[in-house]
C-alpha positions as CSV (number, residue, x, y, z in Angstrom):
1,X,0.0,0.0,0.0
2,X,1.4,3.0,-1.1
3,X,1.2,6.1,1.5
4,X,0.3,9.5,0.2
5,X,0.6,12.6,2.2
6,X,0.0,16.1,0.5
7,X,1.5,18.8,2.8
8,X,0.3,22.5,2.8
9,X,2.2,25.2,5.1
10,X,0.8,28.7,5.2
11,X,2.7,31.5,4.2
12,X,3.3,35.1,4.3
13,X,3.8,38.3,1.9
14,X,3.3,38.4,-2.3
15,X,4.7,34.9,-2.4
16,X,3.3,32.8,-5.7
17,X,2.1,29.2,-4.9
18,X,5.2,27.1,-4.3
19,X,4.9,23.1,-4.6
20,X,7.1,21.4,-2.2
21,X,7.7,17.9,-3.4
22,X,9.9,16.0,-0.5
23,X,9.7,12.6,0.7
24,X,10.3,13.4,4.8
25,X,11.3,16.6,6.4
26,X,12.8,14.5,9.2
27,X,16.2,14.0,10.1
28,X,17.5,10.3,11.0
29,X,20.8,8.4,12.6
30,X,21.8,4.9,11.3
31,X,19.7,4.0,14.3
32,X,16.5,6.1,14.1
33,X,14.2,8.3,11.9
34,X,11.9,11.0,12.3
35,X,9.1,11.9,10.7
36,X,7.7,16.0,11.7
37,X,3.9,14.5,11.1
38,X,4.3,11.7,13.3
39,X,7.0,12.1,15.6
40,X,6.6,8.9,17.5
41,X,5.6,6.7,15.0
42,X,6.9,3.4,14.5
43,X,6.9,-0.3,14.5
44,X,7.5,-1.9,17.9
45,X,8.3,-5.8,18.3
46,X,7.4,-7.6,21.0
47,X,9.0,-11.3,22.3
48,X,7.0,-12.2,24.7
49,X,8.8,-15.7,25.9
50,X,5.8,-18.1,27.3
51,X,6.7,-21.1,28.3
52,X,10.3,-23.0,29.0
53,X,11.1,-25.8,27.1
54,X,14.1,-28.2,28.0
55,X,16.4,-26.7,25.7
56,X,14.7,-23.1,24.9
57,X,12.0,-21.1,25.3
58,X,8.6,-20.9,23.3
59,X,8.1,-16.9,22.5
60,X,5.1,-15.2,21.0
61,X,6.2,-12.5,18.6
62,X,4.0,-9.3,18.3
63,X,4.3,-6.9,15.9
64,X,3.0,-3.0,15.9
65,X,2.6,-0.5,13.9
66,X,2.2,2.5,15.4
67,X,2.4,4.8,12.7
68,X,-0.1,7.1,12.1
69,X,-0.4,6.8,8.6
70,X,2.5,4.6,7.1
71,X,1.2,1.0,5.4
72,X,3.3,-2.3,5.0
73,X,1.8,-3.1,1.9
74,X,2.0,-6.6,-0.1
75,X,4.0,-8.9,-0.1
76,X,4.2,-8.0,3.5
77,X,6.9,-7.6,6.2
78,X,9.5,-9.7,6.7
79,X,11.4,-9.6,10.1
80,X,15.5,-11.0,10.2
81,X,18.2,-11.0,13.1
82,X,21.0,-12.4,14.1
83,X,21.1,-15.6,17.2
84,X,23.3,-14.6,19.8
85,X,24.5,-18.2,20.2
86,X,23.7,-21.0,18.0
87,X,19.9,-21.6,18.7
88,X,17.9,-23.1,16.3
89,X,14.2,-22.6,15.6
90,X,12.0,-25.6,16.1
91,X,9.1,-25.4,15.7
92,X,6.3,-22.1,14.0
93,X,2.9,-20.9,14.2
94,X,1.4,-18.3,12.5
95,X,4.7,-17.7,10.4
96,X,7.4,-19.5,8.7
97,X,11.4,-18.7,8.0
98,X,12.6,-18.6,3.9
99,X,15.1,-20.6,4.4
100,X,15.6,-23.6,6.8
101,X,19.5,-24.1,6.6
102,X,21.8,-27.0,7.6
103,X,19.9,-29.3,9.8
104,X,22.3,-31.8,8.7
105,X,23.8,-32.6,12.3
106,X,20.3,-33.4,13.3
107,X,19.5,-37.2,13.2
108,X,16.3,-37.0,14.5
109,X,13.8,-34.6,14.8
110,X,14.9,-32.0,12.3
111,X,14.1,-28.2,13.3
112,X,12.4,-25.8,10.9
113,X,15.1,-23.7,10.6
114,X,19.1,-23.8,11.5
115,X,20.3,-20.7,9.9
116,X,22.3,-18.3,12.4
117,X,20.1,-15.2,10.5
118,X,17.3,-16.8,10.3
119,X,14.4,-14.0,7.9
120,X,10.5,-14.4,8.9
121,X,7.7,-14.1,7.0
122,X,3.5,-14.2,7.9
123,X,1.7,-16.8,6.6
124,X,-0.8,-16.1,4.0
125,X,-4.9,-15.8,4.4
126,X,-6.3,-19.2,4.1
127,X,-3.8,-21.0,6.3
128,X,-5.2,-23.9,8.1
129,X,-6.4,-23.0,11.8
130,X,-3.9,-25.4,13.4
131,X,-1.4,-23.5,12.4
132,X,-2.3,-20.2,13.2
133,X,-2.5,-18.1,16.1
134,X,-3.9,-14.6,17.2
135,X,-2.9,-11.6,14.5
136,X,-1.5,-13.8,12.5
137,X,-2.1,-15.0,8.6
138,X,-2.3,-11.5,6.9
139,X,0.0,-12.2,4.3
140,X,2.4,-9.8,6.0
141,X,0.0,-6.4,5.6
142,X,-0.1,-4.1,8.1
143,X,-2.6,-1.1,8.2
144,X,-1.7,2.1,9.6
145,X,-2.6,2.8,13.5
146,X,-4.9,6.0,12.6
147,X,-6.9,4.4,9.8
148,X,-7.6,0.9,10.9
149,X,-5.3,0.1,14.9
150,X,-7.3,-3.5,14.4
151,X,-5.5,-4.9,11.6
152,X,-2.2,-2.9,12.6
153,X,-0.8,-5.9,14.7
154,X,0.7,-9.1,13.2
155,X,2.0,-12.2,15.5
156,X,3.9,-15.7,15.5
157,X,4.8,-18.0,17.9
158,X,8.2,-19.3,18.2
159,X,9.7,-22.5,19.7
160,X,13.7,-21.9,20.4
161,X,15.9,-24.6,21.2
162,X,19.9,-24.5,22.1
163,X,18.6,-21.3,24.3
164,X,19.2,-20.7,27.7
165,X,16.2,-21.9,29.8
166,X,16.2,-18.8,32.3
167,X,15.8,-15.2,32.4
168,X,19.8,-15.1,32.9
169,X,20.7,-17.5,30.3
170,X,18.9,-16.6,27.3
171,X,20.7,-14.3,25.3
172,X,19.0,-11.4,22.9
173,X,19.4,-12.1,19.5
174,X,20.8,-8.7,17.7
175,X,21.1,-7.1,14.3
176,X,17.6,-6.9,13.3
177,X,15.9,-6.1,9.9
178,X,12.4,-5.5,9.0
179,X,11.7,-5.2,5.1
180,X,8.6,-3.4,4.4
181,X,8.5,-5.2,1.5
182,X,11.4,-3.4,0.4
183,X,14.3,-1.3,2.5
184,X,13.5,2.0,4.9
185,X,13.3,0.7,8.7
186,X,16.1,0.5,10.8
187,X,16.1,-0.9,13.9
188,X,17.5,-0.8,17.3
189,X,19.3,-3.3,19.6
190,X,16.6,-6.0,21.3
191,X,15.8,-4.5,25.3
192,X,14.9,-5.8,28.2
193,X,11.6,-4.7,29.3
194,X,8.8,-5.6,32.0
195,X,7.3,-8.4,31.2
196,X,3.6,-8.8,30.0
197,X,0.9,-9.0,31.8
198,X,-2.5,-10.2,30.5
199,X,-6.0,-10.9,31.5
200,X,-7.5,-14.2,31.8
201,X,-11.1,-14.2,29.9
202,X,-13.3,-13.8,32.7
203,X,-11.0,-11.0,34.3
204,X,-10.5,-12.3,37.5
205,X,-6.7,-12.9,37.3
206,X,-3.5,-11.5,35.7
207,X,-0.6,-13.6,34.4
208,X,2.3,-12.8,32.8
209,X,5.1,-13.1,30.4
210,X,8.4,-14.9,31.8
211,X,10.0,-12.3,30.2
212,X,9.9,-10.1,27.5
213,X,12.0,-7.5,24.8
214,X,11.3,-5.0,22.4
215,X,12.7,-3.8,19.2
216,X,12.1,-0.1,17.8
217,X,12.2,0.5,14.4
218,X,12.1,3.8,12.5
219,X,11.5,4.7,9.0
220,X,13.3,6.8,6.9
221,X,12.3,7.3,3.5
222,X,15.8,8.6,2.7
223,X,17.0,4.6,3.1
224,X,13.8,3.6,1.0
225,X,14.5,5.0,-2.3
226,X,17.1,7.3,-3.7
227,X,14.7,8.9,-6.7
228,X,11.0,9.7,-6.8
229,X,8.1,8.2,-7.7
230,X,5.0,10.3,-7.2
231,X,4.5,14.2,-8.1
232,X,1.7,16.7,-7.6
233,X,0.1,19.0,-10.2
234,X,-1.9,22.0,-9.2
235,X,-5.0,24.4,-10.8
236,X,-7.5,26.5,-9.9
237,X,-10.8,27.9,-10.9
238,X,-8.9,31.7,-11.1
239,X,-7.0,30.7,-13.7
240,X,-7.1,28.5,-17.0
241,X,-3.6,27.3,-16.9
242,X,-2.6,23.9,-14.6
243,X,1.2,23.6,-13.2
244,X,1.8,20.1,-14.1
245,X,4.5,18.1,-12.2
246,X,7.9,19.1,-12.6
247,X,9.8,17.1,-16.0
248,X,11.5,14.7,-14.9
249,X,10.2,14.6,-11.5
250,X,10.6,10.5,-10.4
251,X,13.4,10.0,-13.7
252,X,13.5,11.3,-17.7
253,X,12.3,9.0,-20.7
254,X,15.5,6.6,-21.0
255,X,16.2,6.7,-25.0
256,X,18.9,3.8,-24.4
257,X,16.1,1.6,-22.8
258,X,13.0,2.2,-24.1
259,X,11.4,-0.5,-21.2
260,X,11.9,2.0,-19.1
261,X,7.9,3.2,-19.8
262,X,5.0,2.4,-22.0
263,X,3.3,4.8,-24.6
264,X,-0.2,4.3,-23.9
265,X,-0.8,4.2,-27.4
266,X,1.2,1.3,-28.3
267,X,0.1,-1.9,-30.0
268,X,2.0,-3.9,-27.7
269,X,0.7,-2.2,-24.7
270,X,-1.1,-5.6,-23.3
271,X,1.8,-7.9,-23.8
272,X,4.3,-5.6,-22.4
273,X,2.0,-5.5,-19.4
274,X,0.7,-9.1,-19.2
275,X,4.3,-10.2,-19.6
276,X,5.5,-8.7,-16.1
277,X,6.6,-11.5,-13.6
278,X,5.9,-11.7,-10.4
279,X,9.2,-10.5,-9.4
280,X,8.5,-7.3,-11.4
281,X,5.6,-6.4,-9.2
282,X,7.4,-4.1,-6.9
283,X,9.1,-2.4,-10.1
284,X,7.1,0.2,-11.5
285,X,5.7,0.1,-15.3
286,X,4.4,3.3,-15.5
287,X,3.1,4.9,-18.4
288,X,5.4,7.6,-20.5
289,X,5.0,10.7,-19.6
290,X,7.2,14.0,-18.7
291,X,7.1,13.4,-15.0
292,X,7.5,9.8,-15.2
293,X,6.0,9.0,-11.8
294,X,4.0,5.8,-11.0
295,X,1.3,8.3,-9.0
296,X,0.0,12.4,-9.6
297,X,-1.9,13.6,-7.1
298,X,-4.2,16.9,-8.5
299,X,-4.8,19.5,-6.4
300,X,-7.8,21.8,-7.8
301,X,-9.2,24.6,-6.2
302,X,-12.3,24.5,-8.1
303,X,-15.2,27.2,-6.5
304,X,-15.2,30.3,-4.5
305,X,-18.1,30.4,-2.1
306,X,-19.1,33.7,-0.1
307,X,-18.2,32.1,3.1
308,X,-16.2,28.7,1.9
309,X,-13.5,27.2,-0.4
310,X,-14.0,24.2,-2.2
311,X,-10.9,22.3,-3.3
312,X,-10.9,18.5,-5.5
313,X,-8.5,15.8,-5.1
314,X,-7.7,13.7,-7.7
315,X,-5.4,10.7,-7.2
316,X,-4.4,8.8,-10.7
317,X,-2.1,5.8,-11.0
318,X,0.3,5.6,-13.7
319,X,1.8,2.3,-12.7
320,X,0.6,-0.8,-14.8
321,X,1.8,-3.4,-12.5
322,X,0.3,-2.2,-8.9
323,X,-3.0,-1.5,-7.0
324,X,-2.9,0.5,-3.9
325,X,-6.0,-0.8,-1.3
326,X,-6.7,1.2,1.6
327,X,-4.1,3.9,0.6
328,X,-4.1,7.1,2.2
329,X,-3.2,11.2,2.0
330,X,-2.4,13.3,4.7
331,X,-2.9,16.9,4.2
332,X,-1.3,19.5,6.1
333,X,-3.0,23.8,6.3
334,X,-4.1,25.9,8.2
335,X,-7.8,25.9,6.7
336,X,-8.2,22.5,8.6
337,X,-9.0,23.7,11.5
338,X,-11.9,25.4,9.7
339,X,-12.5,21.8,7.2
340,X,-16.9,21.8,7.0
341,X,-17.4,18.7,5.0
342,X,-15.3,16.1,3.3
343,X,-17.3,14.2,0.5
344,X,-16.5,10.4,0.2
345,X,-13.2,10.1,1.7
346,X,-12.8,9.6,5.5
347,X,-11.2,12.0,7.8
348,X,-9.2,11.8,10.7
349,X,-7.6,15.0,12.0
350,X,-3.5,14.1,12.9
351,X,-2.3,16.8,16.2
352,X,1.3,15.7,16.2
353,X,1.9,19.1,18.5
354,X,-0.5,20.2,21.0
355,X,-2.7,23.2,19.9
356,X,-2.4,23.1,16.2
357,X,-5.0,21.4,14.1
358,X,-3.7,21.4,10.6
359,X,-3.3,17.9,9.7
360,X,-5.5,16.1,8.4
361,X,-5.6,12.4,7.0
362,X,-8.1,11.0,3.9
363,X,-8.5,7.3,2.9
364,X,-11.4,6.2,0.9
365,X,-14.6,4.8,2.0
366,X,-14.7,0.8,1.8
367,X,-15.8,-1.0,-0.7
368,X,-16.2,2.4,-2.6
369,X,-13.0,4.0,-3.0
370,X,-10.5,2.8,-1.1
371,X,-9.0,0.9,-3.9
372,X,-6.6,2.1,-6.7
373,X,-6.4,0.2,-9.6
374,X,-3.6,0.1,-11.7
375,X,-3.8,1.7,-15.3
376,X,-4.8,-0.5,-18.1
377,X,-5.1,0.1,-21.9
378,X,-8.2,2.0,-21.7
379,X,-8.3,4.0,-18.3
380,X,-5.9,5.1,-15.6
381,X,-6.7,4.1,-12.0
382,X,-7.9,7.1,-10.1
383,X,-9.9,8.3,-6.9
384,X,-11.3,11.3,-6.1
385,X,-13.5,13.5,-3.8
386,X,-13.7,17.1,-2.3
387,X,-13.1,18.8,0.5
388,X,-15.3,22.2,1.6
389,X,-13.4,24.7,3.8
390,X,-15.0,27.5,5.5
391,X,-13.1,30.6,5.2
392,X,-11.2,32.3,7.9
393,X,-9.4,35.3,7.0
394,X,-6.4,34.6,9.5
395,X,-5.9,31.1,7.7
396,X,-7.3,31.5,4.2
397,X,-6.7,28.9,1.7
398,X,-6.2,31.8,-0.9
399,X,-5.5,35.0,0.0
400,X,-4.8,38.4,-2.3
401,X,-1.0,38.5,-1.8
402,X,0.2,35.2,-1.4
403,X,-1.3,31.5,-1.4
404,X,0.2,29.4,0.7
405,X,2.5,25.9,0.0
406,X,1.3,23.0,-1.3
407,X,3.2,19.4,-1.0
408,X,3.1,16.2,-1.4
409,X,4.9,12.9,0.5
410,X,4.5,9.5,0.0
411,X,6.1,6.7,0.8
412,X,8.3,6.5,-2.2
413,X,9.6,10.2,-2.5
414,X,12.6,11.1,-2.1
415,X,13.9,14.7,-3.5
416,X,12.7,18.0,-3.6
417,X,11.0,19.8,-6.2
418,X,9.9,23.2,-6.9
419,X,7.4,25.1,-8.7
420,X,4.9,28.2,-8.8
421,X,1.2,28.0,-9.0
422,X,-0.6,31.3,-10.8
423,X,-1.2,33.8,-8.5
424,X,-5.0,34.9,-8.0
425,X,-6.0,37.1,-10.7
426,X,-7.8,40.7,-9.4
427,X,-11.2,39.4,-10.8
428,X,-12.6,36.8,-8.9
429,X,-16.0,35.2,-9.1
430,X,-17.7,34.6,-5.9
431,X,-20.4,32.5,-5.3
432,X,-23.2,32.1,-2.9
């Protein structure tokens, strides 16, 4: 799932509309990110260890996402680190490693995975209740905590042997990695923590964990991708011209590989397409255009009411090999704290700093439009909706002298781009 925030910081004096195309305004450590939207967002993983066994430990795995707005979209996650001493894994539920090693020195009972950096993936929908637990069997997808904190935990249970069989003796395992499919988190060293407590089902008593560790890790878009791959163009109903994204905004039209996009009117547009692997999925086939970028967000302020603005979104997909379900757009201006009516997109208001409402985050309604299709022969995918703000004359969406800024982030930009939008004309129609 691609994640799609459009940005909008007021400004002052007879500035021009400016487009501010940057993939995080955060700065980040080789340990840590930070992103100014959501400042303690992250994903949190939780070994919970259970039960003893006589060589090892039996752990539940929990994993969190507590970003606000940030997906893992298919293929899903995959977790990796490195055993402190030579454990082996021997039994799963609820997940599985890639790889199972040399079990070779094993004569009996053979374990389901030997490798010293061992990689875990989720099990996909579908898999056989025996072999699942709670959270678990999502294909690795994991919603953002704002737009849907019930499917923004994933778990696994874990059987360790060759461990230590007490709180002293079991060692952390280090050096992990999460892949989101792709690169972007970092993560800390495992720490000790209080263990878990829970509630037994009738709520009359409280066990816990034997003991328990968590892992923090932070994304940086920065690690994610080096280029862009999604622009924003801008119009308005004062004006008959529309600032398209910047030429060569996410790469240029390579003439010494002409793979590199599709002409929508080709004759060999559906073989090109149909003849993408599955390995190709995560690799954009977008269609050839100046800006080059898998996703254009348009930004059109479309009618001047006596007492309200009225601005349409428009979200089209460029890329031929991806969908984006349950994507989202998080839009930060002023005018939000004055928003009246969103029409068929949700709304959550984001308040990463106390006393300023001017975030705000948009998904689609489900089962209506909070799917993007990819582009075909005939159409482009594309959602849309609008978005009715009631004027305030200390945070107008438009003013005389100078609109304000308008960006856009998602979770595969990278650089920064910039560009004027027409400044509003003297004669201005106003409707009531």
């Amino acid at each position: 799932m691609e994640s799609m925030r459009l940005s909008t910081i007021g400004s002052r004096g007879g500035l021009p509309f400016l487009l501010l195309l940057v993939l995080s305004c955060s700065t980040f450590t080789s340990t840590e990110a930070y992103d100014a939207l959501d400042p303690t967002g992250n994903i949190t993983i939780k070994w919970d260890v259970i039960s003893w066994t006589p060589d090892g430990y039996v752990a539940t795995v929990t994993m969190y996402n507590f970003q606000q707005y940030r997906h893992i979209q298919a293929p899903g996650w995959s977790l990796g680190w490195t055993w402190a001493k030579k454990e082996v894994i021997w039994d799963m539920m609820g997940g599985q490693t890639t790889e199972q090693g040399d079990c070779s020195k094993f004569k009996a009972g053979i374990p389901h995975c030997c490798k010293k950096d061992p990689t875990v993936v989720d099990l996909l929908p579908g898999t056989p209740y025996n072999q699942q637990v709670a959270n678990c069997c999502k294909g690795g997808v994991l919603n953002s905590w704002a737009q849907d904190p019930g499917n923004a935990v994933s778990s696994f249970q874990i059987s360790v042997g060759s461990a230590g069989t007490t709180n002293k003796t079991v060692k952390l395992p280090k050096n992990f990695t999460l892949k989101a499919p792709g690169p972007g988190y970092t993560c800390g060293p495992a720490k000790n923590v209080r263990p878990t407590k829970y509630i037994t089902s009738d709520k009359r008593r409280i066990t816990q964990a034997l003991m328990t560790w968590n892992v923090t890790c932070t994304y940086s878009q920065f690690l994610a991708q080096k280029t862009s791959s999604c622009c924003v163009s801008l119009s308005s109903f004062y004006n008959d011209s529309i600032v398209n994204c910047p030429t060569c905004t996410c790469g240029c039209k390579n003439k010494t590989d002409p793979g590199s996009c599709v002409n929508p009117d080709s004759p060999h547009l559906s073989s090109v397409v149909s003849s993408s692997s599955s390995k190709d999925i995560n690799t954009p086939l977008v269609q050839c255009t100046s800006h080059m970028c898998p996703i254009r967000v348009h930004w059109h302020v479309k009618l001047n009411y006596k007492e309200y603005w009225r601005v349409k979104i428009t979200i089209t997909n460029f890329n031929y090999r991806m969908n984006y379900s349950q994507w989202n757009l998080v839009v930060q201006h002023p005018n939000f704290d004055n928003l009246t009516e969103i029409f068929s997109f949700q709304y959550k208001s984001l308040t990463p700093y106390e006393g300023l409402n001017d975030t705000g985050m948009l998904w689609g309604t489900k089962f209506y439009d909070d799917f993007l299709s990819s582009a075909s022969e005939k159409n482009l995918g594309n959602v849309q909706s609008e978005i009715l703000f009631r004027k305030d004359k200390s945070t107008s969406l438009l003013i005389r002298d100078g609109p304000s800024q308008e960006g856009f982030i998602s979770t595969a930009i990278t650089v920064l781009c910039l560009h004027q939008m027409p400044i509003l004309g003297n004669q201005m129609q106003v409707r009531n």
